[in-house]
C-alpha positions in Angstrom: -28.6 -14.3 -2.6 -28.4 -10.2 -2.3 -27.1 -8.4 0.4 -29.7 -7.4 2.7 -31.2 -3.9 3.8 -28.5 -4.0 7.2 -26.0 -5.2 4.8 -26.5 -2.1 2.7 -26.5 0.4 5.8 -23.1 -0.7 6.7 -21.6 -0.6 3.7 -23.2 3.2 2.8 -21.2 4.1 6.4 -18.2 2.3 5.4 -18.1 4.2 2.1 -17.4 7.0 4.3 -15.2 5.8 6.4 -12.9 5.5 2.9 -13.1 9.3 2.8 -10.6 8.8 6.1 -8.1 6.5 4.9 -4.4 8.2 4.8 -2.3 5.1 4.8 -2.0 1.1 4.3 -2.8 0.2 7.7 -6.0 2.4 7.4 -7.1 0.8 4.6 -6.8 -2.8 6.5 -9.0 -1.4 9.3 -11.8 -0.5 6.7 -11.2 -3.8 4.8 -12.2 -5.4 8.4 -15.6 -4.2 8.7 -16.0 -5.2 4.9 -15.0 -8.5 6.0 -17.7 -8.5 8.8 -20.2 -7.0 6.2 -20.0 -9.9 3.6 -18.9 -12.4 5.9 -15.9 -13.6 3.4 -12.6 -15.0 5.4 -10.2 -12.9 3.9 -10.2 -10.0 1.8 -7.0 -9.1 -0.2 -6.3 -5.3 -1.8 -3.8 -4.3 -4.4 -2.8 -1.9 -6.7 -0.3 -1.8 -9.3 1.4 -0.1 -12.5 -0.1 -1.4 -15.4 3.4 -1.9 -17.4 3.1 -5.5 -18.8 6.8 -6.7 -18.2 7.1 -5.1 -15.1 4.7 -5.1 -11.9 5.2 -2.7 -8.8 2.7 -3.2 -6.0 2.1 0.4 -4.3 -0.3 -0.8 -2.1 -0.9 -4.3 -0.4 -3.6 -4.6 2.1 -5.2 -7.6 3.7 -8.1 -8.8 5.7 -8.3 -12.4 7.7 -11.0 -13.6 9.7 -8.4 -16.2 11.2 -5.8 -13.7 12.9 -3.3 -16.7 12.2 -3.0 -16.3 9.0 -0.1 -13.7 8.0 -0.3 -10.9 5.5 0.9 -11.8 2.0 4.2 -11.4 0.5 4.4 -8.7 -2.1 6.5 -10.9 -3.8 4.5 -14.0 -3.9 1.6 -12.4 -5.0 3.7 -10.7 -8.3 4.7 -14.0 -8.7 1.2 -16.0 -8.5 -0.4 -17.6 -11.5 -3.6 -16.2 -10.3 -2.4 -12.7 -9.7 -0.9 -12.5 -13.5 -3.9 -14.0 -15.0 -6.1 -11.5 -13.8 -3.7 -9.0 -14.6 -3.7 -9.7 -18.1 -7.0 -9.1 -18.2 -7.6 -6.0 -16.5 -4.5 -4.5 -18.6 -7.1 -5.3 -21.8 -10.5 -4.5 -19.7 -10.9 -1.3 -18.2 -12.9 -2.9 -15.3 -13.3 -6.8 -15.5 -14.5 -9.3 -12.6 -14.3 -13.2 -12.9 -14.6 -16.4 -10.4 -11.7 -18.1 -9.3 -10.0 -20.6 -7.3 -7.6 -19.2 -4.7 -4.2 -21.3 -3.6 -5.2 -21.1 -0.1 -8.7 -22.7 -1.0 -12.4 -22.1 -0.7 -14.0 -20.5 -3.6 -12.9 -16.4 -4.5 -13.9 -13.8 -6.9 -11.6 -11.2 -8.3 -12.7 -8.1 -9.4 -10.5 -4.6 -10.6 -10.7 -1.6 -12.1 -7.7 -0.1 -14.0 -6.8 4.0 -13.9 -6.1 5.4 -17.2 -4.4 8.8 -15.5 -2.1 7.1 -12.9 -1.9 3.9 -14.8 -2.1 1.6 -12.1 -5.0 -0.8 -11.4 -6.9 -1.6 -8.0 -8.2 -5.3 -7.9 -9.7 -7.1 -4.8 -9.4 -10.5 -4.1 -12.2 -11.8 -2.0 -11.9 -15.5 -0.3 -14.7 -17.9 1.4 -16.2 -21.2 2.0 -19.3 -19.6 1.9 -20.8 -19.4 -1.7 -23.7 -16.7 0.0 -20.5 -14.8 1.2 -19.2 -14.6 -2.0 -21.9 -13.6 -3.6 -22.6 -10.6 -1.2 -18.9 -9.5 -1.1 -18.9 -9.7 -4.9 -21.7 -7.7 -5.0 -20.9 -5.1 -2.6 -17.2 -4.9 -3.5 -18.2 -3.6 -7.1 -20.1 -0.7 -5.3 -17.2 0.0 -2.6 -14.3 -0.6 -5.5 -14.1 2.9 -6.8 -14.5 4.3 -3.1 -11.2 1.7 -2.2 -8.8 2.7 -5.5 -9.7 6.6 -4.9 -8.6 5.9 -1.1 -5.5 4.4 -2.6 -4.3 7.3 -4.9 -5.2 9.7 -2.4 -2.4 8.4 -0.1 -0.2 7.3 -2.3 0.1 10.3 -3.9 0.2 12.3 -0.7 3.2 9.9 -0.1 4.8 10.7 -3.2 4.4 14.3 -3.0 5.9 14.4 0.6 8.8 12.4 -0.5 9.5 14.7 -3.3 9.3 17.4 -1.3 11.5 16.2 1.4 14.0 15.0 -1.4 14.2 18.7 -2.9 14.5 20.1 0.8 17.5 18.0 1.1 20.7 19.1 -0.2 23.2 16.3 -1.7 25.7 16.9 0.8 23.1 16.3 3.4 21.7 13.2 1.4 25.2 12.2 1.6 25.4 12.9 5.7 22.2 10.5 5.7 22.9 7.9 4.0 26.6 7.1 6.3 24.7 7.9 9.7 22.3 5.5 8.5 24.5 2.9 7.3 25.9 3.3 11.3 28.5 5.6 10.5 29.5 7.8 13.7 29.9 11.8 13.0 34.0 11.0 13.0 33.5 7.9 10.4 31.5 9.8 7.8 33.4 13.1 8.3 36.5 10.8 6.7 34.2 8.8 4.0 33.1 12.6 2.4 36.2 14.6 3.1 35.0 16.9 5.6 35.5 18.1 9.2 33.4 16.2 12.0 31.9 19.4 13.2 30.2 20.3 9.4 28.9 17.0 9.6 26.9 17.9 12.5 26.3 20.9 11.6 24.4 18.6 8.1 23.0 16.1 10.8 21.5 19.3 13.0 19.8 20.7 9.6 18.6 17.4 8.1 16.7 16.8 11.6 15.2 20.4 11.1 14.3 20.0 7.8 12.5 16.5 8.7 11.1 17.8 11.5 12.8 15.4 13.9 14.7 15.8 16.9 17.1 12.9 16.8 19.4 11.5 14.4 17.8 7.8 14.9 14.9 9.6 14.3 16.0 11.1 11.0 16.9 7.8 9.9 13.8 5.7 10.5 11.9 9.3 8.4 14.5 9.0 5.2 13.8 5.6 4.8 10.2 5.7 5.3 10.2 8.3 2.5 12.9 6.1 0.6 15.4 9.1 0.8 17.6 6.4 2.1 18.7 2.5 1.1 20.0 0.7 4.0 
């Protein structure tokens, strides 16, 4: 069964919608109406660096028709006989697709395309009990893949490039400053940890807020570890 002449309309807009996706949670909305589209119960997106031995997701989104179900561990998919499977073979296949069996059941089709500049690879994972589903979401999901893994680096390079920037805007010392006050240091308890006065260290937290265009310390926490300046 092909996907019909609405089918097709909605995916065209959706392609453009794509064009507007900045962040993970954007690219969850989008994977909704893709859900809606085909029909499929859930709808899983990754991508990942293509280095054999070790896998990093950058991106994990999902889509569920039953709101129950919860979004998937990053770990449990790295570790998932499935997920390495296919990875194997879209490290030897520059795009690849293949049937499968999915541990939460129904019948799924996997499909990816790997990035030769970035070295990562985008692969979707779509899941129903509907064999028409599938075969309209596979279908349609190997005309919306490139739209969805350009989407991906877009943001997650913009995401690098900010955290970059803020790291170099950052001095060490001030690095330092953020990494106590976010380990719940006060001003008094860090000031004794580095070796300084209590006033230069708010004189540090006063510029790192500037710099991170916050105007609260709390603030400036929650930023540096959204941009991984930070480990708490």
């Amino acid at each position: 069964m092909k996907a019909n002449p609405q089918q097709l309309r909605e995916t065209l807009r959706l392609t453009k919608d794509f064009l507007n996706v900045r962040s993970e949670s954007d690219l969850e909305y989008a994977l909704e109406w893709f859900g809606k589209i085909t029909g499929c119960d859930s709808i899983l997106a990754v991508n990942f660096t293509c280095c054999p031995d070790e896998t990093t997701l950058k991106t994990n989104a999902t889509f569920h028709q039953e709101k129950s179900h919860g979004k998937c561990d990053s770990e449990i998919i790295i570790n998932n006989p499935l997920f390495n499977a296919a990875k194997s073979t879209f490290l030897e296949n520059t795009n690849n697709s293949q049937l499968c069996l999915p541990p939460c059941g129904g019948v799924g089709a996997m499909i990816g395309e790997k990035n030769e500049s970035t070295n990562t690879i985008t692969s979707l994972l779509l899941v129903t009990h509907e064999q028409n589903s599938l075969q309209i979401g596979y279908e349609i999901s190997q005309f919306l893949l490139p739209h969805i893994s350009s989407a991906i680096q877009r943001y997650t390079n913009s995401q690098s490039i900010t955290e970059t920037t803020h790291t170099k805007i950052l001095s060490i010392r001030e690095l330092d400053v953020l990494q106590w006050i976010g380990a719940g240091k006060s001003n008094w308890e860090t000031a004794m940890i580095l070796g300084i006065s209590e006033n230069t260290v708010k004189f540090h937290v006063s510029n790192i807020c500037k710099k991170l265009n916050v105007r609260r310390r709390g603030h400036a926490i929650a930023k540096a570890i959204q941009l991984n300046l930070i480990n708490i």
